[in-house]
C-alpha positions in Angstrom: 0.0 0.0 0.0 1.1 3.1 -0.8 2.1 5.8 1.7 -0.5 8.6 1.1 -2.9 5.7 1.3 -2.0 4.3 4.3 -1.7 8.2 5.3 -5.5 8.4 4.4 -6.3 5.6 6.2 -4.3 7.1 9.3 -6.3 10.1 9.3 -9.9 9.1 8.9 -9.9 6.9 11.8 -8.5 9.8 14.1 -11.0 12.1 12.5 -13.8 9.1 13.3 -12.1 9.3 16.6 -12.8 12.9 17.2 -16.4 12.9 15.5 -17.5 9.9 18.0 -14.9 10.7 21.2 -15.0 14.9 20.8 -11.5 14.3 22.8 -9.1 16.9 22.5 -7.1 16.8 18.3 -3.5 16.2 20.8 -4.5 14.0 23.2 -6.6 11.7 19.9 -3.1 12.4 18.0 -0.6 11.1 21.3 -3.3 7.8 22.1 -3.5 7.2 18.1 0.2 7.1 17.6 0.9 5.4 20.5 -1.5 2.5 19.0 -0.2 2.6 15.6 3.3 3.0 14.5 3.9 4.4 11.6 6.5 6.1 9.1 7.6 9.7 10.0 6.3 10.7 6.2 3.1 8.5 7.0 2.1 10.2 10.6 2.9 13.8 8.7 1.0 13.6 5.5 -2.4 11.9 8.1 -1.8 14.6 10.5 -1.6 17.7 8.3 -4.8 16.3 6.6 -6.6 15.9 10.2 -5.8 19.6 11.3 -6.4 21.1 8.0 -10.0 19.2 8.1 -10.5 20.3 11.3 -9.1 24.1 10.8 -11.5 24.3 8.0 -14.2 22.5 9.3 -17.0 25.1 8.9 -16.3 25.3 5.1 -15.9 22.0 4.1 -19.3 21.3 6.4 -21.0 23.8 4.4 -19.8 22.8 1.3 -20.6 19.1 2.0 -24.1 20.2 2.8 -24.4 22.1 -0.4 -23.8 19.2 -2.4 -25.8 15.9 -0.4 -28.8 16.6 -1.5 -31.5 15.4 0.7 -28.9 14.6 3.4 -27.8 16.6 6.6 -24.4 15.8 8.0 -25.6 14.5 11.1 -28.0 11.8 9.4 -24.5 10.6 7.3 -22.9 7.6 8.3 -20.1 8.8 10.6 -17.2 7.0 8.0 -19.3 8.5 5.1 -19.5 12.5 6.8 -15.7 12.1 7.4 -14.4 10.5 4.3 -16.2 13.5 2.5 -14.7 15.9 5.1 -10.9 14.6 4.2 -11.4 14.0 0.3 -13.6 17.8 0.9 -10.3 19.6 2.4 -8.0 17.9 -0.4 -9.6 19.2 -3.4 -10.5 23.2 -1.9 -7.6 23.9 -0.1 -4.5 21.0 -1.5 -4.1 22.0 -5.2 -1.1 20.0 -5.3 -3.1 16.8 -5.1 -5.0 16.0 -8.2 -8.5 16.2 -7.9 -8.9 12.9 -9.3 -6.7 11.1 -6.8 -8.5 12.7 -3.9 -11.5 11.6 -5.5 -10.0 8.1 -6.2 -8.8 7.4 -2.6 -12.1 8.5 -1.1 -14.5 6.4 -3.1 -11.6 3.5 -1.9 -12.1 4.3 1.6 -15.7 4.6 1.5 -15.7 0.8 -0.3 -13.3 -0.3 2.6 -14.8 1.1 5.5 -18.2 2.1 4.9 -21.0 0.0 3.5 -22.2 -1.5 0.7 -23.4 1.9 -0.8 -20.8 4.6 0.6 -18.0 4.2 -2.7 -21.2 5.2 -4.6 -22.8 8.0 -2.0 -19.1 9.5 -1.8 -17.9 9.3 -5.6 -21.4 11.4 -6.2 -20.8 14.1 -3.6 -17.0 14.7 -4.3 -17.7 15.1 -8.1 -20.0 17.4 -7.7 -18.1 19.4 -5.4 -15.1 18.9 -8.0 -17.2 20.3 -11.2 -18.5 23.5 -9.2 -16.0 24.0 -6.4 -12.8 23.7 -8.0 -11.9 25.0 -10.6 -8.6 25.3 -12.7 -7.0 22.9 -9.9 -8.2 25.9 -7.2 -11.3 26.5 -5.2 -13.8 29.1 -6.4 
């Protein structure tokens, strides 16, 4: 598995860990860590993801919400909500990560850790959000 997947895979479950435990971002970060060993370049990449989620939270909520139609964030799956809130923050504020990758590696963690219908529910949101959000690899 690649690194920036297994980075992915880092950060969702600490920002599950936040949506479900509402602990403190250091203390989920330190108790995380401490559980899962990982490459310096792998505990970066999922950490800058995590606080730039979280430091732009209100956005990416908002822009989520624009785009689910029929669905409030609090109804959504909590893997689904935060999956969209990761793959969200990559393609408005990361231009250096190709829309299509963040796209690609959400609708892959959707299939992996979501149900049978999150890939689907996710690839439908983020492209959406990708067509009207960003555009010319930069938010709008």
């Amino acid at each position: 598995m690649r690194k920036r997947t297994q980075a992915r895979e880092c950060a969702l479950q600490i920002l599950y860990q936040v949506d479900i435990r509402k602990d403190p971002v250091d203390k989920l970060f330190l108790d995380f860590w401490r559980e899962n060993e990982a490459e310096a370049e792998i505990s970066d990449f999922a950490n800058s993801l995590v606080i730039g989620a979280l430091k732009n939270l209100k956005e990416i909520d908002e822009t989520i919400s624009a785009y689910a139609s029929n669905w409030k964030l609090s109804r959504m799956a909590v893997i689904d909500r935060n999956v969209l809130r990761l793959a969200t923050y990559e393609l408005l504020f990361c231009p250096d990560i190709p829309q299509k990758v963040s796209i690609n590696e959400a609708v892959d963690l959707a299939k992996k850790f979501g149900d049978m219908e999150s890939g689907k529910f996710v690839n439908g949101i983020l492209d959406k959000i990708s067509k009207e959000e960003v555009k010319d690899g930069k938010a709008s």
